[in-house]
Backbone bond lengths (Angstrom), bond angles and torsions (degrees), N, CA, C in turn:
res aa  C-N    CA-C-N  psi(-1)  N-CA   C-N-CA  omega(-1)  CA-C   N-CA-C  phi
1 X - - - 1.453 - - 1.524 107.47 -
2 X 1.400 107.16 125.12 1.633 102.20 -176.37 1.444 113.86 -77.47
3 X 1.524 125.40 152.72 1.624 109.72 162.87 1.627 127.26 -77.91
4 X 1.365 67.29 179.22 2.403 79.21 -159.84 1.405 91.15 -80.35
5 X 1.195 108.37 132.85 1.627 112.97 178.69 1.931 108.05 -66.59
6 X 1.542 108.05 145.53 0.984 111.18 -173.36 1.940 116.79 -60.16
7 X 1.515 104.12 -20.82 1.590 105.54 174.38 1.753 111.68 -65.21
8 X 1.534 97.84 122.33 1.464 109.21 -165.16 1.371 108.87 -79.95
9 X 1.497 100.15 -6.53 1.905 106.10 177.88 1.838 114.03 -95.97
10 X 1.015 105.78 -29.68 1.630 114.86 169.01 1.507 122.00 -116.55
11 X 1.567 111.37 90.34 1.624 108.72 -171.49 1.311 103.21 -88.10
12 X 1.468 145.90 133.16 1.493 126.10 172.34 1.395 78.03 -115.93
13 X 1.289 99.07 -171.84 1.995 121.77 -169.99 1.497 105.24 -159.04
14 X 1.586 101.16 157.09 1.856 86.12 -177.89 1.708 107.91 -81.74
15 X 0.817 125.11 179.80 1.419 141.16 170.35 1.701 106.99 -77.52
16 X 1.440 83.29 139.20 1.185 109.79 -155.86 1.750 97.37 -93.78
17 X 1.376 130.51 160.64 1.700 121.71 135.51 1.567 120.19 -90.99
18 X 0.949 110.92 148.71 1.284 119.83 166.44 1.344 121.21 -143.78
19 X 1.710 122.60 116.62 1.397 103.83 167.39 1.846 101.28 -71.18
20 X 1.614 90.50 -172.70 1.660 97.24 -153.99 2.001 96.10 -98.64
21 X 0.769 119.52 7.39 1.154 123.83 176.57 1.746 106.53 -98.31
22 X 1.471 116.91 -25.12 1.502 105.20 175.55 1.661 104.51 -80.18
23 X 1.816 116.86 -36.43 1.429 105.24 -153.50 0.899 126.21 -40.90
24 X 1.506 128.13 -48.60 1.441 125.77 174.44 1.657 127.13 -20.89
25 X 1.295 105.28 -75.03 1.650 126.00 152.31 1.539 122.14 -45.97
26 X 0.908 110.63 -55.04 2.134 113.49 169.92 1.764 102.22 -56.91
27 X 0.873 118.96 -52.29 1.436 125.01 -168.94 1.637 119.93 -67.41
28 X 1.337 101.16 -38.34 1.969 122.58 172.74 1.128 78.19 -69.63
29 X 1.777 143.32 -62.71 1.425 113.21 -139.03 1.479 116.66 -63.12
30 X 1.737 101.81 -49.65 1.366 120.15 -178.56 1.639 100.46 -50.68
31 X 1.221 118.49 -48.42 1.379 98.16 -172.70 1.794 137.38 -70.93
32 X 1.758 78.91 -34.67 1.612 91.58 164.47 1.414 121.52 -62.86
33 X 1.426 122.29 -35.84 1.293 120.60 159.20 1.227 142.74 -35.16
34 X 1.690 88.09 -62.90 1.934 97.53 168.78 1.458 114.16 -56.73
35 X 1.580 114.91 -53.38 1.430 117.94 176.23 1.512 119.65 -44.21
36 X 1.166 104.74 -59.39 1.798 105.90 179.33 1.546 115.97 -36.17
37 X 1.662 100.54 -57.21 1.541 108.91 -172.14 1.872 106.68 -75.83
38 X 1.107 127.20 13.33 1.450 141.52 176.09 1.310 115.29 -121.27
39 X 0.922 122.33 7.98 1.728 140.07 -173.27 1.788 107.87 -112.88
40 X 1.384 98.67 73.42 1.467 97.57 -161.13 1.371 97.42 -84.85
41 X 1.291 136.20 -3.47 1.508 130.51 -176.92 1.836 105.16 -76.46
42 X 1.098 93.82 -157.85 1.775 104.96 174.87 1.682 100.34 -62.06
43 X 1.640 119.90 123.76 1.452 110.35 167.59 1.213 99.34 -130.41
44 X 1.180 137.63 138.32 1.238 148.29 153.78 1.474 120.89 -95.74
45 X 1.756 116.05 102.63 1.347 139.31 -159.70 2.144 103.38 -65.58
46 X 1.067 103.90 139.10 1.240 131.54 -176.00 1.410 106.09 -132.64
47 X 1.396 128.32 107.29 1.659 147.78 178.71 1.426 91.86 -83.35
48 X 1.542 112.83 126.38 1.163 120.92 -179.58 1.914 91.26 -125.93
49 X 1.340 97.45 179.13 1.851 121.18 -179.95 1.457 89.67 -145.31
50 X 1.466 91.07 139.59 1.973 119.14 157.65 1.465 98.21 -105.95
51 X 1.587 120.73 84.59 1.563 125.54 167.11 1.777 101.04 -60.78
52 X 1.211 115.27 139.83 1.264 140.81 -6.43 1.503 125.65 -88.49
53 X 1.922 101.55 4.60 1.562 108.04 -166.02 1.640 96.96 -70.79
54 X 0.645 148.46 -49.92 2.013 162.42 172.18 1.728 91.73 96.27
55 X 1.460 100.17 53.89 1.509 105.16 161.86 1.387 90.24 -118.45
56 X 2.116 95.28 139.99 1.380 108.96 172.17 1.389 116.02 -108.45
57 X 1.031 131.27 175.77 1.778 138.08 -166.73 1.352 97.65 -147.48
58 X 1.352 128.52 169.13 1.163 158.41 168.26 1.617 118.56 -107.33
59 X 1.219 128.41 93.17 1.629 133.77 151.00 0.967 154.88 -63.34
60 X 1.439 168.69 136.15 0.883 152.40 151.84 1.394 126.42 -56.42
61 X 1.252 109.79 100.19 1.669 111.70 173.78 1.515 104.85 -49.56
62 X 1.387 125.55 100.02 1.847 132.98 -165.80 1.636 103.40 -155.99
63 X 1.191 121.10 106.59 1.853 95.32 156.34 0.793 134.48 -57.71
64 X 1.312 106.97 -36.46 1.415 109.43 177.92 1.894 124.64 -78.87
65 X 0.983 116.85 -26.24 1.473 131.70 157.25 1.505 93.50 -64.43
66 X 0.915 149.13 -78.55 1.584 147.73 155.59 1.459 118.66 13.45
67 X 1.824 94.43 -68.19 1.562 98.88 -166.57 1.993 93.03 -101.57
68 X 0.824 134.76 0.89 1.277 130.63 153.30 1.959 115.20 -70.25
69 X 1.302 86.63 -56.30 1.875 69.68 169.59 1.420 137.29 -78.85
70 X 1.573 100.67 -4.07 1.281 113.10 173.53 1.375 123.55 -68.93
71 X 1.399 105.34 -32.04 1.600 142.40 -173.13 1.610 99.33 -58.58
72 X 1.649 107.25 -74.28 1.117 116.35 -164.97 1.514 109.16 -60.34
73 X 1.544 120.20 -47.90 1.114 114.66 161.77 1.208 145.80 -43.18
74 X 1.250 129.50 -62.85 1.456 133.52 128.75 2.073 116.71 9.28
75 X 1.802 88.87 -77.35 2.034 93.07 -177.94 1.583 90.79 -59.96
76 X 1.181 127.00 -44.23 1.548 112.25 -150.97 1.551 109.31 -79.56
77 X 1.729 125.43 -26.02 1.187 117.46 147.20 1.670 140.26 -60.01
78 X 1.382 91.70 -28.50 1.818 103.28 164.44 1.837 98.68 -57.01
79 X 1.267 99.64 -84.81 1.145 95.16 -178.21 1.520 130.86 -14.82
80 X 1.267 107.39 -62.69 1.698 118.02 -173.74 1.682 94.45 -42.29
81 X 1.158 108.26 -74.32 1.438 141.32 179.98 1.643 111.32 -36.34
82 X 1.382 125.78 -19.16 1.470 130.07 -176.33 1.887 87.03 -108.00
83 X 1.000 100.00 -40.31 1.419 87.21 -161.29 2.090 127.11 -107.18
84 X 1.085 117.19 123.28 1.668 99.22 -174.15 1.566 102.32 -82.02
85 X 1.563 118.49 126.70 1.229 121.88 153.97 1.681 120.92 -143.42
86 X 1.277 117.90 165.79 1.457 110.63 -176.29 1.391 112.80 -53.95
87 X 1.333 109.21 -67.44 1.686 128.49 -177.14 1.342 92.36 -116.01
88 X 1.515 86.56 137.27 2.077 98.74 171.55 2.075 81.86 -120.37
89 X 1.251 80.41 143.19 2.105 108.28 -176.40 1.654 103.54 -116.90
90 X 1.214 79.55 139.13 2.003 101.13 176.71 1.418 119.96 -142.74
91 X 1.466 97.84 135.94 1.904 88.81 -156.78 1.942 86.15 -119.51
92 X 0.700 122.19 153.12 1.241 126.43 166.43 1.850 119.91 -145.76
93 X 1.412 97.64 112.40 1.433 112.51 -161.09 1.552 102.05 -105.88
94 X 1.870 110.56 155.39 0.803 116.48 -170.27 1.722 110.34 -134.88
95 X 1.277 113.29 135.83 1.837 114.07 -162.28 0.970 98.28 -122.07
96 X 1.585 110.60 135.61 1.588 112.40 146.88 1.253 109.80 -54.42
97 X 1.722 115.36 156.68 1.360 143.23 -156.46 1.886 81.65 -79.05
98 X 1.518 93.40 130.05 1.597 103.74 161.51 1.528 122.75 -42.81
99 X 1.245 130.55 143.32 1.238 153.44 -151.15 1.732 101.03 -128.71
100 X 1.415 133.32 108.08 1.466 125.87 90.10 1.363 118.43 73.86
101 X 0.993 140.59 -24.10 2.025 118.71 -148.17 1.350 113.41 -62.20
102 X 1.453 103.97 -165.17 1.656 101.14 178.44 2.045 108.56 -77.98
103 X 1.733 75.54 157.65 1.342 124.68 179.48 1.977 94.62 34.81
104 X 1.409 108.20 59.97 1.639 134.48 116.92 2.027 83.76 107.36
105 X 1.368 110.43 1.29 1.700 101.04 -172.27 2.120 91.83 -66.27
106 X 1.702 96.54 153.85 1.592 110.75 157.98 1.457 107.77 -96.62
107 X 1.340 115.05 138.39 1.362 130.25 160.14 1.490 104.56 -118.94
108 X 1.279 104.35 138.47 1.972 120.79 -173.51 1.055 99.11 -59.23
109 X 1.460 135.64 137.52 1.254 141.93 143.30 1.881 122.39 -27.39
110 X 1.480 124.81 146.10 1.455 116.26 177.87 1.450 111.42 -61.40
111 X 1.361 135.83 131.97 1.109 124.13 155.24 1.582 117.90 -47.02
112 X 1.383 125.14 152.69 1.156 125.93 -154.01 2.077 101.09 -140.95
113 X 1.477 110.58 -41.54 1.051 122.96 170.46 1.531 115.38 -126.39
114 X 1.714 93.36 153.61 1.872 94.90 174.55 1.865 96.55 -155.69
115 X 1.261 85.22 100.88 1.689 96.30 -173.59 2.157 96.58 -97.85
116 X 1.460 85.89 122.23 1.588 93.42 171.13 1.610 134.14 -122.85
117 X 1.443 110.68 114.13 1.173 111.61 -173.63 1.739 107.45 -92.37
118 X 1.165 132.14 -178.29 1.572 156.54 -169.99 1.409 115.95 -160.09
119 X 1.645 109.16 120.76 1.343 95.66 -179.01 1.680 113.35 -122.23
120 X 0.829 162.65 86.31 1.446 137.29 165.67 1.234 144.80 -65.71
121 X 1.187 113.40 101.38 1.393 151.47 -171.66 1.936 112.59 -39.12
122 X 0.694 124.04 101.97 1.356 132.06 179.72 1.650 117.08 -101.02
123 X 1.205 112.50 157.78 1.399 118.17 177.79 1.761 103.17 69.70
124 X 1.286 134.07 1.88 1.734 112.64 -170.20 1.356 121.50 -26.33
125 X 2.016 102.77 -58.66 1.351 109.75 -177.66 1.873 109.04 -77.39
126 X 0.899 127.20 6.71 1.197 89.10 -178.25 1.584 103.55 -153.32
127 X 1.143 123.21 58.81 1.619 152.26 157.78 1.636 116.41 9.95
128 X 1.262 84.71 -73.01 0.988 118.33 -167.60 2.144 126.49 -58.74
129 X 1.797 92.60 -20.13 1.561 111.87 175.04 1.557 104.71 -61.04
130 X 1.220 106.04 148.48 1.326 116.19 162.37 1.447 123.99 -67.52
131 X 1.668 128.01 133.45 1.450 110.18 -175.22 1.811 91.90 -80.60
132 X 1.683 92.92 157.30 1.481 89.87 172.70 1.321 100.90 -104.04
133 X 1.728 115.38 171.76 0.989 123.78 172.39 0.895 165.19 -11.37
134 X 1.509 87.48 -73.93 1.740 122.09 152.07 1.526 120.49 -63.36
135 X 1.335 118.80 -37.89 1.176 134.60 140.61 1.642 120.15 -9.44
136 X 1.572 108.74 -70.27 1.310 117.28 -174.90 1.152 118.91 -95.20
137 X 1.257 127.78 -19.14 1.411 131.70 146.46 1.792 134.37 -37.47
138 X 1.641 90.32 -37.93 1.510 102.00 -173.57 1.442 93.29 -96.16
139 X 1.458 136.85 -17.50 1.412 111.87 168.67 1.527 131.68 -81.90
140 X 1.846 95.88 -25.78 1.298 113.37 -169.29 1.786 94.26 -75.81
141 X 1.091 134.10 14.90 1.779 140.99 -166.97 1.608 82.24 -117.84
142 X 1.275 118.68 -73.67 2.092 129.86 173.14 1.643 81.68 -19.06
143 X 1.392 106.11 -99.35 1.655 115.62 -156.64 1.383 100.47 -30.32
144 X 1.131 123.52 -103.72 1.363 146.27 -179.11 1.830 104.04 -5.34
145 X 1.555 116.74 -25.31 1.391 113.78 -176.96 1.508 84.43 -107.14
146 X 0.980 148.47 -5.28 1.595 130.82 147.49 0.851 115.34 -69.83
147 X 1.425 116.83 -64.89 1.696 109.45 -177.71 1.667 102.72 -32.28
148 X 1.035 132.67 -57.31 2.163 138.60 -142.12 1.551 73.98 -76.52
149 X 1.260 128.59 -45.74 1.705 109.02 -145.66 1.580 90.77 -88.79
150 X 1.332 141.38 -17.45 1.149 131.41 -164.08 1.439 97.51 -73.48
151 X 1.958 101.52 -58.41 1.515 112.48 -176.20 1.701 116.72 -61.16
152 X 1.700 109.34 -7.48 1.351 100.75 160.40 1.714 119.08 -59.51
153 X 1.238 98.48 -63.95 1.525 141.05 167.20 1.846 103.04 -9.30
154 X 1.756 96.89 -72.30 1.222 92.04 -168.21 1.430 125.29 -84.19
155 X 1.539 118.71 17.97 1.161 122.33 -158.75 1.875 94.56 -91.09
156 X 1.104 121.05 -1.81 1.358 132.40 -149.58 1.673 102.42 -119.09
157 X 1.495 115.74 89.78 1.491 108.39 -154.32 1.715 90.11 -111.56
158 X 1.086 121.87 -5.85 1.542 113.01 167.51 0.971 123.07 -23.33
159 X 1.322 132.38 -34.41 1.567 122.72 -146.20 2.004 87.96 -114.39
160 X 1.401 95.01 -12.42 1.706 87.96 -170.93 1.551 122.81 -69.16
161 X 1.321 114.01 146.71 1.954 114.07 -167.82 1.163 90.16 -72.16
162 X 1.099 121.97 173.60 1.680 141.45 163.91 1.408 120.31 -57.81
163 X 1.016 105.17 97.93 1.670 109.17 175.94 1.590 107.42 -33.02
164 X 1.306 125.75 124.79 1.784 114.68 162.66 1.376 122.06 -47.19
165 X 1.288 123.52 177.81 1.477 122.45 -152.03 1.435 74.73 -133.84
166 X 1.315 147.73 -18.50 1.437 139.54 147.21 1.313 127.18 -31.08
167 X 1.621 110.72 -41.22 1.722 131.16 -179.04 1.651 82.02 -39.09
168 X 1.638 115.84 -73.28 1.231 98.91 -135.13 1.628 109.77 -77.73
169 X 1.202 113.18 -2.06 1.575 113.24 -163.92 1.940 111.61 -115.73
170 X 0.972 118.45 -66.44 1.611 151.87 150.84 1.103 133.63 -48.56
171 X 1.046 123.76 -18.30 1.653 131.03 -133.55 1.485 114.41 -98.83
172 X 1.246 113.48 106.34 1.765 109.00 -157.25 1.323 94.10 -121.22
173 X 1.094 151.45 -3.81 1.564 139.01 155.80 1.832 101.27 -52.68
174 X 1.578 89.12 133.04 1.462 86.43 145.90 1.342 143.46 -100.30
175 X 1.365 118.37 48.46 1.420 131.70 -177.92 1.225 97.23 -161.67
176 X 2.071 119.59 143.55 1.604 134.51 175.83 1.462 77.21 -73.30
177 X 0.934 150.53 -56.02 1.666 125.70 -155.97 1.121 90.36 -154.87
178 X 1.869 90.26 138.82 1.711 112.32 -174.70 1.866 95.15 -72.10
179 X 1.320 103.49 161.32 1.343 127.60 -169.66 2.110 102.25 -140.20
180 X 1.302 91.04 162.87 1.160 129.25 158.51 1.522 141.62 -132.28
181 X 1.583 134.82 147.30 1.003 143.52 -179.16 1.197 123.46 -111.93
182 X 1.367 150.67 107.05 1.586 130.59 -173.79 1.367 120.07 -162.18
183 X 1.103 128.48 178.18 1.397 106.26 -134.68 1.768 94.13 -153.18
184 X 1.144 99.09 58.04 1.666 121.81 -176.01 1.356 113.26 -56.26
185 X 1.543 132.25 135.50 1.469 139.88 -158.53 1.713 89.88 -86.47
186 X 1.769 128.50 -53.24 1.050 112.23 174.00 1.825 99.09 -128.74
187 X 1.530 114.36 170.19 1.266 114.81 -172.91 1.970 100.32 -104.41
């Protein structure tokens, strides 16, 4: 597993394996992860499991964080699934809250983070095999060294914009900072 480069604005990660029967679950974790620890408002933690790896994650009890990662997950398994490639890439970026300009237009906030994972997809044709053992052992070691490097990652809030002062009063987004999901051919 390679390390996370020290730039706190571009994290990449090595590539992962995955047969195609875990992604669903491998993919929520990583994402629920990052999200949780980016959810600087009120979060109320939800202990999740990746059966059969018996690695656990941390969530945000959110529907809407819920049905947002469900979303992305969902296109990003279509995807895998429409398309054959070696490594499929996922960037997931993070913006300060839109801004204001003159006479009442919004302009997007700067992106601030761009955390990138890689996965390669195993099993396409043939689904249906049993993972072996050893198999799930050596991924549930993969995850588990994402999870540590993410929670390295986010412990490091220097680079983060100023939370709005709306969060605590106003504050009707459901996310401290809007995000993105996408699924870039090269980075």
């Amino acid at each position: 597993m390679a390390a996370v480069t020290e730039s706190r604005g571009n994290v990449p990660f090595a590539v992962l394996e995955v047969p195609l029967p875990l992604l669903n679950d491998i993919f929520a974790c990583i994402l629920h992860t990052l999200l949780f620890h980016r959810e600087l408002g009120v979060a109320v933690p939800e202990e999740r499991c990746v059966d059969p790896l018996d690695t656990y994650y941390s969530k945000c009890k959110d529907a809407g964080i819920d049905q947002k990662v469900n979303t992305e997950v969902n296109k990003f398994v279509t995807w895998v699934k429409s398309t054959r490639l070696e490594t499929y890439k996922v960037s997931v970026k993070f913006f300060d809250k839109p801004r204001t300009g003159l006479f009442g237009f919004t302009k997007p906030g700067p992106q601030f983070e761009d955390w990138k994972f890689g996965f390669k997809v195993t099993d396409l044709a043939a689904q249906s095999r049993p993972i072996r053992k050893e198999q799930i052992e050596r991924i549930s070691n993969q995850l588990k060294i994402i999870i540590c490097r993410i929670l390295e990652q986010v412990t490091h809030t220097e680079h983060l914009p100023k939370i709005p002062s709306a969060i605590s009063k106003n504050y009707v987004s459901e996310f401290t900072y809007p995000f993105e999901v996408s699924f870039p051919g090269t980075w």
